[in-house]
C-alpha positions as CSV (number, residue, x, y, z in Angstrom):
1,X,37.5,-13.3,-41.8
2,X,36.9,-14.1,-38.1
3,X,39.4,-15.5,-36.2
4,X,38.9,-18.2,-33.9
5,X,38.1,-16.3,-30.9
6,X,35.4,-14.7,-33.2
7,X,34.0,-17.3,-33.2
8,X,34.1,-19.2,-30.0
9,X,32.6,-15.8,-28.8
10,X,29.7,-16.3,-31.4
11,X,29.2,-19.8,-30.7
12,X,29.1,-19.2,-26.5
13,X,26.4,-16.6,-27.1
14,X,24.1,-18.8,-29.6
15,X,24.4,-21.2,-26.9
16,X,23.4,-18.8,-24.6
17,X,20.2,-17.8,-26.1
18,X,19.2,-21.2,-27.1
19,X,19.2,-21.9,-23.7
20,X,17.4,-18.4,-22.9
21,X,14.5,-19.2,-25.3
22,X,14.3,-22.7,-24.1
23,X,13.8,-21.1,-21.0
24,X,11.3,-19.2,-21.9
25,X,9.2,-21.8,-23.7
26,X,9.3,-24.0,-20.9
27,X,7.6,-21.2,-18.5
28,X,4.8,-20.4,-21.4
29,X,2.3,-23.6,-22.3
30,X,3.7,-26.9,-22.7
31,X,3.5,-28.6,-25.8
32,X,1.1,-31.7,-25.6
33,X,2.5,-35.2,-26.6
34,X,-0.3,-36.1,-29.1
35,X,-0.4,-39.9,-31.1
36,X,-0.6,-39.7,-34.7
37,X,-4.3,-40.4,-34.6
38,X,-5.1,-37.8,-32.1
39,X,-2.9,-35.6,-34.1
40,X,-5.0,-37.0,-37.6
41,X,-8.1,-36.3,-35.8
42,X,-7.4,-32.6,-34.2
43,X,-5.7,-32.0,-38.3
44,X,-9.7,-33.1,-39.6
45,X,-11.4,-30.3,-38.1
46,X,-11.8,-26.4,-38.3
47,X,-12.8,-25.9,-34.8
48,X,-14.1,-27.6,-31.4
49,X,-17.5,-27.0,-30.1
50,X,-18.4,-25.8,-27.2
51,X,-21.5,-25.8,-24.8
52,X,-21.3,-24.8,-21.7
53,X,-23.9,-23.7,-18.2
54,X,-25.4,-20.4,-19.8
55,X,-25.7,-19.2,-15.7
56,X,-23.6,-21.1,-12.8
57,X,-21.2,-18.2,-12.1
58,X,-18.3,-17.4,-10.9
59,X,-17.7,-21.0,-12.9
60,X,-19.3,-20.6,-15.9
61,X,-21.7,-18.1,-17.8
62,X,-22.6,-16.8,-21.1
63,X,-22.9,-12.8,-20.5
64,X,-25.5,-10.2,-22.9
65,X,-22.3,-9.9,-25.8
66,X,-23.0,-14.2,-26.2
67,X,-19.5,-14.8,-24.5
68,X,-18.3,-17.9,-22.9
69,X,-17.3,-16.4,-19.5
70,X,-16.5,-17.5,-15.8
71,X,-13.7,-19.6,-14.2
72,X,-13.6,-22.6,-17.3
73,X,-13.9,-19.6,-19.9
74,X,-10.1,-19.4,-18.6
75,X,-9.6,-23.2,-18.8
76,X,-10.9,-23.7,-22.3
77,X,-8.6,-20.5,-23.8
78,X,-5.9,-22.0,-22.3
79,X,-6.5,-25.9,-23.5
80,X,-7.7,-23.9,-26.7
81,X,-4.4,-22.4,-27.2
82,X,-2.3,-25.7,-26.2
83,X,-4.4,-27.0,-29.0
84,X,-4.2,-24.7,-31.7
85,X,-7.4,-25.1,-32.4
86,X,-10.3,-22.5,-31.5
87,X,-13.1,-23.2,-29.4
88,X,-16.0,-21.9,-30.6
89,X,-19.1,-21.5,-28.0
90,X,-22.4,-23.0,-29.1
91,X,-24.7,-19.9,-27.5
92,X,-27.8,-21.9,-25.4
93,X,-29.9,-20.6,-22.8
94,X,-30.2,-23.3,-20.3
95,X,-27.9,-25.9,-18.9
96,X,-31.0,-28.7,-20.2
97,X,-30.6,-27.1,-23.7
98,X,-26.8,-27.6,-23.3
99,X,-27.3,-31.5,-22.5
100,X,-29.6,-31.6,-25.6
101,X,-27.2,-30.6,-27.8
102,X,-24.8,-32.7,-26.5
103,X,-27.0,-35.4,-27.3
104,X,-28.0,-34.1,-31.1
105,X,-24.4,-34.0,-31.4
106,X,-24.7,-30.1,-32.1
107,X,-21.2,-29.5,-29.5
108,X,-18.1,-31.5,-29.2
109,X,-17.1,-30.7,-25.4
110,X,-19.4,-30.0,-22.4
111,X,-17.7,-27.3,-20.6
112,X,-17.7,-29.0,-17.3
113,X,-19.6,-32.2,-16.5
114,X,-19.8,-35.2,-14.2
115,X,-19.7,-39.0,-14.5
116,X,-23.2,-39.8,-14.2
117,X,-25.0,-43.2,-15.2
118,X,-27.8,-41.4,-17.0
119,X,-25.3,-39.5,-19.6
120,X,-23.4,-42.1,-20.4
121,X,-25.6,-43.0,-23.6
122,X,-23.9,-40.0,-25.3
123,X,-21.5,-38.6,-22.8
124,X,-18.0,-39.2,-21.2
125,X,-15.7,-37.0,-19.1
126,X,-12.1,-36.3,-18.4
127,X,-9.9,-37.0,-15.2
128,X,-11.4,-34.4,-12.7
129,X,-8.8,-31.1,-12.0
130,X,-10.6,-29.2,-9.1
131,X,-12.6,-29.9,-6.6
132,X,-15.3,-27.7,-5.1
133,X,-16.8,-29.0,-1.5
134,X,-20.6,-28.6,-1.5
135,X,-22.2,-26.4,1.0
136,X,-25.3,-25.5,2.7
137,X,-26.9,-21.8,2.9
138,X,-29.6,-21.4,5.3
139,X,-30.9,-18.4,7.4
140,X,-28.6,-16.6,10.3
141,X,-30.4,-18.6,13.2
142,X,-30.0,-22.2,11.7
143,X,-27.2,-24.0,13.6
144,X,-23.9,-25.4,12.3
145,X,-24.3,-28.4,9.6
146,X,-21.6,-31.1,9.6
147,X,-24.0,-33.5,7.9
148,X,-27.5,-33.5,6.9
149,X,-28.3,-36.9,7.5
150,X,-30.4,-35.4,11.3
151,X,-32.1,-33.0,8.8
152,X,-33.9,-35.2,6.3
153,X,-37.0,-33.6,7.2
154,X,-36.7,-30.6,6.3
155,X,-36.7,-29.1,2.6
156,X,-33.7,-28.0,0.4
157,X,-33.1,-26.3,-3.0
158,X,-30.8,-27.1,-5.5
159,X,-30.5,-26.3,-9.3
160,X,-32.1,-28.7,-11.8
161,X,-30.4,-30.6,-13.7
162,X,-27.3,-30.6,-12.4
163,X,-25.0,-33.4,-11.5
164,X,-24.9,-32.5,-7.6
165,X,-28.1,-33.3,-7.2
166,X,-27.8,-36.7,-8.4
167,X,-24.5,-36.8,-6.0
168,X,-26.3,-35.4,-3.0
169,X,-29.1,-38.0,-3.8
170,X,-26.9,-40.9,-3.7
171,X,-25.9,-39.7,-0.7
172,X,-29.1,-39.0,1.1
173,X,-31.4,-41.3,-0.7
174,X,-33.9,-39.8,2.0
175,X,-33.2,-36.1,1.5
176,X,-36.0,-33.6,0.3
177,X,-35.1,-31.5,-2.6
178,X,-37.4,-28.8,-4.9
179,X,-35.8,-28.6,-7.9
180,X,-35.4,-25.0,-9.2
181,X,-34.3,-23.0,-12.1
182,X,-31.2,-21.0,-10.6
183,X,-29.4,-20.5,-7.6
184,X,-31.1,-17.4,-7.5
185,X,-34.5,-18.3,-7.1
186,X,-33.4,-21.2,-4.9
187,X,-31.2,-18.8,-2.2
188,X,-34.7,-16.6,-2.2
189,X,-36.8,-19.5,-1.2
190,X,-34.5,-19.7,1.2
191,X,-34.2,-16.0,2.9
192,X,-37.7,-15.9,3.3
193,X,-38.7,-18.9,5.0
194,X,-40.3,-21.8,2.4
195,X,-37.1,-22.9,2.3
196,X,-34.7,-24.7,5.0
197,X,-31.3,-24.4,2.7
198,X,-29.9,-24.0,-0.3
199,X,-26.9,-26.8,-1.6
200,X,-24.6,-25.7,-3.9
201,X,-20.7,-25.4,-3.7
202,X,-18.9,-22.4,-1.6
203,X,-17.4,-20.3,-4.5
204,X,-21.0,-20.6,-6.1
205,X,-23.5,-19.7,-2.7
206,X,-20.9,-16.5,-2.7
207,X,-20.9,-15.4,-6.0
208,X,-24.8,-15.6,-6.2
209,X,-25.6,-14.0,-2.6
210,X,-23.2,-10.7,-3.5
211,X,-24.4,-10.5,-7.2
212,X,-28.6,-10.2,-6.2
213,X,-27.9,-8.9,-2.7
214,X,-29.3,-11.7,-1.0
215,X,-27.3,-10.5,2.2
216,X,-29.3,-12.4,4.8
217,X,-28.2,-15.9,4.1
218,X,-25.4,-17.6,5.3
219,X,-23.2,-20.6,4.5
220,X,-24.3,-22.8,7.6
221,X,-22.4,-25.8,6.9
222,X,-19.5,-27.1,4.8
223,X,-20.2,-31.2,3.8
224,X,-17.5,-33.9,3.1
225,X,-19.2,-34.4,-0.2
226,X,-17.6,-32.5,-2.8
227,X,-18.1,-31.9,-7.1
228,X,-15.3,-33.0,-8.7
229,X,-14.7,-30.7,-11.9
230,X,-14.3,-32.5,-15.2
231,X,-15.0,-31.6,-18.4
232,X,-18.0,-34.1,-21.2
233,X,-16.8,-35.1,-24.4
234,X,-19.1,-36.9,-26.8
235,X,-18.9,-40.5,-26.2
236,X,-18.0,-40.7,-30.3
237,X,-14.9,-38.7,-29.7
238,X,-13.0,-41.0,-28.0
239,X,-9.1,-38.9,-29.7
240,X,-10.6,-35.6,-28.4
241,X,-11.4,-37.0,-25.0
242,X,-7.7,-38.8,-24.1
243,X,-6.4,-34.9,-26.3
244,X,-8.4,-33.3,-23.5
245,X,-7.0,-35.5,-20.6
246,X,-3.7,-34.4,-21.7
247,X,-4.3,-30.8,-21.9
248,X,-5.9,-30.8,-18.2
249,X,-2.7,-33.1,-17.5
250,X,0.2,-30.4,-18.7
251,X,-1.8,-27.8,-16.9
252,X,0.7,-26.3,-14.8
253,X,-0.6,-25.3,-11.1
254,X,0.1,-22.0,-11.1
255,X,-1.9,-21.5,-14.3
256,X,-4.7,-23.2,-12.2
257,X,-3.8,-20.9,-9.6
258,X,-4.0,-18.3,-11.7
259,X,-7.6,-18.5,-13.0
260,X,-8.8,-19.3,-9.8
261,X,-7.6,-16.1,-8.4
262,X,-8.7,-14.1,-11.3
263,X,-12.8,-14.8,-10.4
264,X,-12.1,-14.6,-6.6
265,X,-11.4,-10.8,-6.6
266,X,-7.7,-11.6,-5.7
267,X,-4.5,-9.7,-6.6
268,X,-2.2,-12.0,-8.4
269,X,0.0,-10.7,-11.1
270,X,3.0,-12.2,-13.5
271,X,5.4,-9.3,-14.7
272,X,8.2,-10.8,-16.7
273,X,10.8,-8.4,-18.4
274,X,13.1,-10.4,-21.0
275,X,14.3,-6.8,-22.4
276,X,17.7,-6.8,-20.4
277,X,18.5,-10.8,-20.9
278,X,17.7,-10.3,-24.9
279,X,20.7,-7.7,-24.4
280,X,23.0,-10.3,-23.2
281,X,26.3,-10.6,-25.8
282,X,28.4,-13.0,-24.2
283,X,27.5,-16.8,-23.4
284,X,29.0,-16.7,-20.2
285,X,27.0,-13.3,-19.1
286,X,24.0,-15.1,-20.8
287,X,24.1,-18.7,-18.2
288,X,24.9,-16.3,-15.2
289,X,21.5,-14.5,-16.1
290,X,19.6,-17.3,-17.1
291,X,20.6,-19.0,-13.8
292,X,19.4,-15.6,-11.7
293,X,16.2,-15.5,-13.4
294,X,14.8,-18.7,-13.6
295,X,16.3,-18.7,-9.4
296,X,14.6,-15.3,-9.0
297,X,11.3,-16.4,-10.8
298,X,11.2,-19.7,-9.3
299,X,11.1,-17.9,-5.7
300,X,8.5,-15.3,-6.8
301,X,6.4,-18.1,-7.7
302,X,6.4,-19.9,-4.4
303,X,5.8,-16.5,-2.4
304,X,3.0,-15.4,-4.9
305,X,1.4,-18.9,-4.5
306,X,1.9,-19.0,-0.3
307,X,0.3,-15.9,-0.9
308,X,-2.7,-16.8,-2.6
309,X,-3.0,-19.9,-0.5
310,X,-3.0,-17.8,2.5
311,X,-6.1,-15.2,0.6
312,X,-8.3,-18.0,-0.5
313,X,-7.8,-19.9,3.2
314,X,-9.0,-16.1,4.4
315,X,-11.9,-16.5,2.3
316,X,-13.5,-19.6,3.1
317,X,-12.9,-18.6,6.9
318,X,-14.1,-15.4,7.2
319,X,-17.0,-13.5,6.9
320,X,-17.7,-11.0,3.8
321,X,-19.4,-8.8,5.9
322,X,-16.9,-8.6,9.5
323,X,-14.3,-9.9,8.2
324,X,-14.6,-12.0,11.4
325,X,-14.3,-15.4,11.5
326,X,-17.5,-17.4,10.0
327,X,-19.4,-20.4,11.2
328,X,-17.0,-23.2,9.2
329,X,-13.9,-21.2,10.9
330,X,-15.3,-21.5,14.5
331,X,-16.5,-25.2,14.3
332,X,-12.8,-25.9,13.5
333,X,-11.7,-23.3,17.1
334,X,-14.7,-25.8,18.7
335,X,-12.6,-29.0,17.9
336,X,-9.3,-27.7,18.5
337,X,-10.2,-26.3,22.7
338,X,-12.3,-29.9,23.0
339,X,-9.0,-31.8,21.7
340,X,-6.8,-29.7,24.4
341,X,-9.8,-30.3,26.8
342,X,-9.6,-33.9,26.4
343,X,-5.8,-34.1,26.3
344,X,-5.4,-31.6,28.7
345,X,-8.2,-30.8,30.8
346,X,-8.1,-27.1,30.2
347,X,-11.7,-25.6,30.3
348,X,-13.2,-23.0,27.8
349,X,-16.7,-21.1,27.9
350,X,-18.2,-19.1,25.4
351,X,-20.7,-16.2,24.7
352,X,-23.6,-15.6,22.3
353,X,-24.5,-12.2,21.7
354,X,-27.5,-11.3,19.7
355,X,-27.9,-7.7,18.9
356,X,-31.9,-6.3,20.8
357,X,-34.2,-5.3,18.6
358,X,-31.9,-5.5,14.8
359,X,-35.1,-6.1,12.8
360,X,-36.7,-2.4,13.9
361,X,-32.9,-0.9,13.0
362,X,-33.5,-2.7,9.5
363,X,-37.4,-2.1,9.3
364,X,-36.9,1.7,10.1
365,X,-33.6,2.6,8.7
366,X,-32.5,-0.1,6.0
367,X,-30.1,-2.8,5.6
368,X,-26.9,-0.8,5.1
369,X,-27.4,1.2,8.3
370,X,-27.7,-2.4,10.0
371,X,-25.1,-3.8,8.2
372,X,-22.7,-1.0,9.3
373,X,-24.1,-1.6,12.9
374,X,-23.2,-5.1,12.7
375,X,-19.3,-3.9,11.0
376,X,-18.7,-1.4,14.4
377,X,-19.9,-4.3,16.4
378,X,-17.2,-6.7,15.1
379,X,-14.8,-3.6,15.9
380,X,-15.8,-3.4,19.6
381,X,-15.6,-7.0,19.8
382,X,-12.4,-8.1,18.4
383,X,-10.6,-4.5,20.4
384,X,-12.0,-5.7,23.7
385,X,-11.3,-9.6,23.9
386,X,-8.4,-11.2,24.8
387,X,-5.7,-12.5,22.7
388,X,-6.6,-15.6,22.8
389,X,-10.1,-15.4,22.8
390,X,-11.8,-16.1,19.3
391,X,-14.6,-14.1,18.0
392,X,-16.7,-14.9,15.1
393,X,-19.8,-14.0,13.2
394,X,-22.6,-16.8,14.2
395,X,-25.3,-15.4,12.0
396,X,-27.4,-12.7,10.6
397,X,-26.7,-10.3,14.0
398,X,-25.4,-13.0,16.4
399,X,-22.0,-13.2,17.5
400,X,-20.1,-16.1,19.0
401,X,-16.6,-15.8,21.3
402,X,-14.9,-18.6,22.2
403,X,-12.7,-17.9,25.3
404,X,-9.8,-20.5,25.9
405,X,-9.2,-21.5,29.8
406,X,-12.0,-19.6,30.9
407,X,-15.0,-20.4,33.8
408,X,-18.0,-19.5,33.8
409,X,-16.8,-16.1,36.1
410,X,-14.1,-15.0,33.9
411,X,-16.9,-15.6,30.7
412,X,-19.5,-13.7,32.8
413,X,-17.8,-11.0,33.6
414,X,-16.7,-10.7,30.0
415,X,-20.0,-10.2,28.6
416,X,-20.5,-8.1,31.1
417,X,-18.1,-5.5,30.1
418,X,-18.9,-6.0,26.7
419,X,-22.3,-5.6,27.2
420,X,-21.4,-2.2,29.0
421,X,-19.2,-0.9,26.5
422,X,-22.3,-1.7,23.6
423,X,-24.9,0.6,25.7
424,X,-22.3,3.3,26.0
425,X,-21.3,3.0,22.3
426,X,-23.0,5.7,19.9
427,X,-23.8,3.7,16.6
428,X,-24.3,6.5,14.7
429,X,-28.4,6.3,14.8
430,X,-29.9,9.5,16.9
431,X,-32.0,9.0,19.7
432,X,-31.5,5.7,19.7
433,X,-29.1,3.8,22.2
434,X,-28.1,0.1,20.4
435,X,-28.2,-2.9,23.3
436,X,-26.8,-6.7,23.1
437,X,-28.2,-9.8,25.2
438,X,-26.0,-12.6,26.2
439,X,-25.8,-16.5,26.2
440,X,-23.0,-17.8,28.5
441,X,-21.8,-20.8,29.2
442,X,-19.1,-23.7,29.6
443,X,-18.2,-26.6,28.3
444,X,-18.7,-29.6,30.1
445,X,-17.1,-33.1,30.2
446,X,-18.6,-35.8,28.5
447,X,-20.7,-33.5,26.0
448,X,-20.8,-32.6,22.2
449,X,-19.9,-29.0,21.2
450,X,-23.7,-28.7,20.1
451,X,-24.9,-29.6,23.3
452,X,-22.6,-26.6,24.9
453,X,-23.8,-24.3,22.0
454,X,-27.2,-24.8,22.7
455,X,-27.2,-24.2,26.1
456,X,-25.4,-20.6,25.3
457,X,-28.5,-20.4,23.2
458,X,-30.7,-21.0,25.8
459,X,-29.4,-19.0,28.1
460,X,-29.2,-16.1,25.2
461,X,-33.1,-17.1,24.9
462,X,-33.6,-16.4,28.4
463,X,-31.6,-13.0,28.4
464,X,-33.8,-11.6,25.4
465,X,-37.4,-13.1,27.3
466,X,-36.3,-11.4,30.5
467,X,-36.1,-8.0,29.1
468,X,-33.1,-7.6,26.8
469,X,-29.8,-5.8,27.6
470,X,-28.4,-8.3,29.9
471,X,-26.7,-11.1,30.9
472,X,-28.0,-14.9,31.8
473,X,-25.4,-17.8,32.8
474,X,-27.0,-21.2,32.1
């Protein structure tokens, strides 16, 4: 017979891993607070069907084995597994096929879908739970886009059928689109020449540019306008649709954080071990470990998500090539010296470089010899400037450095050490001698930052018509 101790001991430990498993449970998926009819409707069926974009990676895809896969693959597992229900993929081969059977009533749940006045005969959609700012990818020498309301003459691409095109429309009642089949054949258009740009979102121009090696494009402009992720539900499955709303609700961020990070190539691991608390005997020991780990954990979270936050930041600002900064990156350096210029009146100059005769290094020896050429000239660049100075990758093989309380002096003779160092710099490509040209300038008061930036590309224009390998001050 125990004694009393006995069993307070007993007692203090149930308590103990009561509390430990309640701990753990509240860390794994939450449970979903249903209504009896959305819990008498989700009891009626066998399954959930699913349609989904059969090619809009890294969101979405359906790969050669007939798999749901991409960034809301992840998202439907895990709604799927808050559900206890499966999710079974309705295999189509277009994203118009996918609306039809959304229509014939052949799939329950739209992968990921937008409010838009001509579904809404057969389709409604959740509360949105990312959003995705829409971008422009144009050729290397297009300048910066803030907006595209100047550009409404010239042509863009997007994909057909899609609900950004309807948004972009609404936007730009006046804008010219040509309505293609995939971002593929609409980011070709583009690199050579029928084409002005390509509008789609940043995650999506990347994805597509590095999977067909479309390396001569770049993202020239980041819009205000952005594609809020939701996900369709039939109109006649109005329990499924507030059953879905819930699930995107209980979604915890650092599951979202989580998926994200697993389609942008980014290291970002959970490791739990609940070996040595399972071995705890005494209730006391178990509360003092319980209190560590959820303490510990809660801390490892934070840094792993700073982290993240930090990576995907570095991603949208830099370029995949350099690693330099990009074109989005520097038009934010651009605001931030005008905004100290105005408050302050401290000047700032800048250079554009544009590497002499790149298309013979790429005609006669290939893109990955130029591409390296282009990765040695970030080198030079970023070990010779100052530490305040801000270099950047304009475009295709242009380079941009913004140079913080700086005349035109101090800029010129800059480049013109710069330029020296290039002509004395062995790129790896015999009997050949690789030369820059360069655009300087300042900023001047009254102006817009495009006005300064094409006047560095005037005077860049200048340097390259006067003979190349040198130096022109406009």
């Amino acid at each position: 017979m125990r004694s009393g101790k006995d069993n307070i001991i007993v007692l203090t430990w149930l308590l103990g891993l009561w509390l430990l498993m309640s701990s753990a449970a509240a860390i794994s998926e939450p449970r979903l607070s249903l209504t009896a009819e959305e819990q008498q409707w989700l009891n009626s069926v066998d399954e959930i069907r699913l349609c989904s974009d059969p090619d809009w990676m890294p969101y979405e895809g359906i790969n050669e084995q007939g798999q749901h896969t991409g960034i809301m693959s992840d998202f439907h597992l895990l709604w799927s597994q808050m559900l206890d229900k499966p999710v079974v993929l309705q295999v189509t081969e277009s994203w118009q096929q996918s609306l039809r059977f959304m229509q014939d009533k052949k799939c329950d749940v739209l992968s990921s879908a937008q409010e838009l006045p001509s579904r809404r005969h057969y389709l409604r959609v959740t509360e949105p739970f990312i959003d995705y700012p829409f971008a422009v990818a144009t050729q290397p020498d297009q300048p910066f886009i803030i907006n595209l309301s100047p550009l409404m003459t010239e042509q863009f691409a997007m994909v057909r059928g899609y609900a950004a095109v309807d948004i972009i429309r609404q936007r730009y009642p006046e804008i010219q689109l040509t309505l293609v089949d995939s971002a593929q054949q609409g980011l070709k258009l583009v690199e050579t020449g029928k084409l002005y740009g390509f509008i789609d979102t940043v995650p999506s121009i990347n994805y597509q540019t590095l999977k067909h090696g479309i390396s001569h494009i770049t993202i020239s402009g980041v819009l205000e306008d952005q594609y809020k992720m939701a996900v369709g539900i039939h109109k006649d499955l109005p329990q499924l649709l507030s059953i879905y709303n819930k699930a995107i609700d209980a979604t915890q961020a650092v599951e979202q954080q989580r998926i994200l990070n697993n389609w942008l190539s980014l290291s970002f691991e959970y490791q739990f071990n609940y070996t040595l608390m399972w071995q705890i005997l005494a209730g006391v020991i178990a509360l003092l470990g319980l209190f560590f780990y959820h303490y510990y954990t809660v801390n490892r979270h934070n840094r792993e998500l700073q982290q993240v936050n930090r990576q995907l930041q570095h991603i949208s600002h830099s370029d995949h090539l350099t690693g330099l900064p990009n074109r989005y990156y520097l038009h934010q350096a651009f605001e931030t010296e005008l905004s100290r210029y105005q408050r302050y009146q401290h000047g700032f100059s800048l250079l554009i470089i544009d590497i002499d005769h790149f298309k013979t290094v790429n005609d006669h020896f290939g893109h990955v010899v130029g591409d390296e050429i282009i990765r040695q000239m970030a080198g030079l660049f970023s070990e010779h400037i100052r530490d305040n100075d801000v270099v950047g990758r304009w475009g295709g093989e242009e380079f941009l450095i913004l140079c913080p309380d700086t005349n035109l002096q101090g800029a010129r003779t800059l480049a013109e050490h710069l330029r020296e160092r290039i002509a004395q710099t062995h790129f790896g490509i015999d009997n050949m001698t690789v030369t820059a040209s360069f655009g300087v300038t300042d900023y001047r008061d009254g102006e817009m930052i495009k006005d300064c930036i094409r006047r560095a590309d005037q005077a860049l224009y200048q340097a390259k018509h006067n003979g190349r390998n040198q130096t022109v001050v406009f």
